[in-house]
N, C-alpha and C positions, 0 to 999 in steps of 0.2 A: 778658736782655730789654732791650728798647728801648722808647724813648719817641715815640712818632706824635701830630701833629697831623693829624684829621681836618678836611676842607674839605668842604660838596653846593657846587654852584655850579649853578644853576637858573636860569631866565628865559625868556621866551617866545623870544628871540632873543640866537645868541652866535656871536663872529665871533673865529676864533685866528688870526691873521693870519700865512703864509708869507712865506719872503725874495723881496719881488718889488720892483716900483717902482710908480711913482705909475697907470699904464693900469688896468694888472690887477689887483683885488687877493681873491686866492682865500683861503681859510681852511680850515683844517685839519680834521682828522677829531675833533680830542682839541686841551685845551687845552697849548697851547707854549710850552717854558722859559720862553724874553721875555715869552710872556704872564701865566705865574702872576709871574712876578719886577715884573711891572706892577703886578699886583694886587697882592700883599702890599705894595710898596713904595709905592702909593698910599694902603692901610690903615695904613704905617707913620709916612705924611706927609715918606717923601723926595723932596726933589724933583730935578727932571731934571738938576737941572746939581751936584747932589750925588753924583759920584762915587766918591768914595771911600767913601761911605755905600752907595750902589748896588753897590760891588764888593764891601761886607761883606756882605749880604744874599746876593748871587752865588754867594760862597763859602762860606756858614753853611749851605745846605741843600740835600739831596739829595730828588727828586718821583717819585711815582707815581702813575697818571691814569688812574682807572677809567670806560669808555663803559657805564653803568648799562642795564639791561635794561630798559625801561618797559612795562607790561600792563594793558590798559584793561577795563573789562567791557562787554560787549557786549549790545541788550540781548535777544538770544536765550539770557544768561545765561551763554556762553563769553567766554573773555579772546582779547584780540588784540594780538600784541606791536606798540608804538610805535615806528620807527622812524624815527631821524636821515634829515632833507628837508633841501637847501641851495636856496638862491633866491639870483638875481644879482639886486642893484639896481643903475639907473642914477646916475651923478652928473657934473655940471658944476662942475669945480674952477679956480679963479684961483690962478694965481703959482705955478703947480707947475716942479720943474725943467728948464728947457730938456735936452733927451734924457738925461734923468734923471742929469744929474750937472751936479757948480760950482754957481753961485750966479745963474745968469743963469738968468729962468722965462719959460713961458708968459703968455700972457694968460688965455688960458682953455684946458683938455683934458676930454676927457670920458674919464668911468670906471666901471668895471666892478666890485661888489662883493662877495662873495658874504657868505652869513652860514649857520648853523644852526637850526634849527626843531626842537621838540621834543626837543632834547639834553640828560640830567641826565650828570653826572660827577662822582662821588666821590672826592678828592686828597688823596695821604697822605705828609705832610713828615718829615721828620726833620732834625735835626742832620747834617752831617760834624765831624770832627777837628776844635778849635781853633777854632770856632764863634764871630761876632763877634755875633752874633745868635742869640737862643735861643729854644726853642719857648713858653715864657712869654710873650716879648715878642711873639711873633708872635701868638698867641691873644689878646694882651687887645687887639690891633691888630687884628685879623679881627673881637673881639666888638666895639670900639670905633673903629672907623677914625678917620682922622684927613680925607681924603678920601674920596667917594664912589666906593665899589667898582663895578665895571662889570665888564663880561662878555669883555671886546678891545675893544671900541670904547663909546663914550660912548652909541649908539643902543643897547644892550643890558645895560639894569639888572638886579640881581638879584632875585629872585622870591622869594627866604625868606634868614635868615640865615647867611652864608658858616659859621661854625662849626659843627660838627658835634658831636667829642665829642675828648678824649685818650685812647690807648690804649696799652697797650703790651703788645707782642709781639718774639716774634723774627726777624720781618721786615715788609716793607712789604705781601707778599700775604697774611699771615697777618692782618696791620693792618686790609685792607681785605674779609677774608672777614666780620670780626668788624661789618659796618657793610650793611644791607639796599640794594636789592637784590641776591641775591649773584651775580647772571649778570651777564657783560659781560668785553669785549676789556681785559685790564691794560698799559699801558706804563709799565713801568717803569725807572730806573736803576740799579738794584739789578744786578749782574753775577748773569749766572746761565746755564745753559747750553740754554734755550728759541732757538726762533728771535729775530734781532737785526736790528732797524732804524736803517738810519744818518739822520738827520735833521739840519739846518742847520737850529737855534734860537735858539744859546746866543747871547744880545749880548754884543758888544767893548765895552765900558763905556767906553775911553776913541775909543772909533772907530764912532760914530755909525751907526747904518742896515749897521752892517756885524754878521757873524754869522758865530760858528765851529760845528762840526757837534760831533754829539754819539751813543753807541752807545744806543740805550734796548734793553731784551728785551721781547720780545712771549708776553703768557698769553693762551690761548686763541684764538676762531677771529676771522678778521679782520670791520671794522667798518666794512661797505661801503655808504654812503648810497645810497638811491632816487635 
C-alpha cells in the first residue's frame, strides 16, 4: 500500500494555463503539472528564484487530476449534471515581450484569457523514489500555506480548503475512487495501459517560460467543455 495526499481545488473561477505566450492565453481542461507545482510550492513558501528548492518539489512527486462530476437539483426535483464553461476575458498589458522573446517589450499588447467556470477537481500526490519532499510536509503546507493558494492565476481563489484527507491505497485511481464524487475523466501519471496523452507542462526549472512534455494515461470518457 501507498501513501496519497488528497487535494479538492474549488473556486468559482480557475485558469491552468498552456505553453503559449504573452497574446493568447488559453487554459487547460484539468489542472497542469507547472500549475499544481505553483500551487504547493506557493503553500510551501518557495520562492521563484529558489531553484534548487523548486527542483526538489519537481522531483518529490508524482500527480493525478480528477474532472469531478457535479450534480445540482433541479427544482422539478431531478439532478442536472454541471458542466466545465470556459469564458475569454479581455486585457491590456504594458512591457510585454517584444515578439515574445529577449528583453526588449511592448508598450502596450492586448490579450486574450480564458479561465474555467464551474470546475471541481480532486488531486492525488504521492511520493517518487528518493523524495526531497514528503507528503507530511506537503499537507501541513496545503493546511498551512505559507502563501496564498490560488487556482493558476491570482484572479482565482480558492473556495474551501485545498486539503482533503490521507489515504492509502494501491494506487492513485484506487486513491481517488475512495474520495466522492466518484464520476469524472482521471489523468493520471501513473503508467498503465489505458489510452495515453502526451502534454507539454513539465517546467525546466532552470530555463524559464520553457516546458518539456510529459505521458499522462487517461480513465474514462473524455472531458469536453460547452
Amino acid at each position: 500500500m501507498r501513501d496519497f495526499l488528497i487535494l479538492k481545488l474549488h473556486g468559482p473561477m480557475q485558469a491552468w494555463g498552456e505553453h503559449t505566450f504573452e497574446g493568447h492565453r488559453p487554459s487547460a481542461n484539468f489542472p497542469t503539472r507547472s500549475g499544481l507545482l505553483g500551487l504547493l510550492g506557493a503553500c510551501l513558501g518557495i520562492r521563484r528564484n529558489d531553484r534548487e528548492r523548486l527542483q526538489a518539489l519537481a522531483d518529490s512527486i508524482g500527480l493525478a487530476v480528477r474532472v469531478d462530476v457535479r450534480e445540482v437539483m433541479q427544482s422539478d426535483g431531478t439532478t442536472r449534471q454541471v458542466r466545465l464553461v470556459k469564458i475569454m476575458d479581455y486585457h491590456t498589458v504594458k512591457d510585454a515581450r517584444k515578439d515574445y522573446v529577449g528583453l526588449k517589450s511592448h508598450e502596450t499588447i492586448q490579450t486574450w484569457r480564458e479561465y474555467l467556470l464551474d470546475a471541481e477537481f480532486t488531486v492525488a500526490i504521492w511520493n517518487r523514489q528518493n523524495a526531497g519532499i514528503l507528503l507530511d510536509e506537503l499537507e501541513n503546507a496545503v493546511r498551512h500555506p505559507c502563501y496564498t493558494p490560488y487556482l493558476g492565476r491570482r484572479s482565482c481563489p480558492i473556495s474551501r480548503p485545498l486539503f482533503q484527507m490521507r489515504h492509502k491505497a494501491s494506487g492513485a485511481l484506487e486513491a481517488l475512487r475512495a474520495v466522492s464524487p466518484h464520476g469524472g475523466t482521471i489523468y493520471s501519471e501513473e503508467i498503465s495501459d489505458v489510452r495515453m496523452k502526451r502534454v507539454r507542462d513539465v517546467p525546466l526549472i532552470n530555463q524559464p517560460r520553457q516546458f518539456a512534455a510529459r505521458n499522462i494515461y487517461v480513465h474514462g470518457g473524455d472531458h469536453v467543455p460547452e
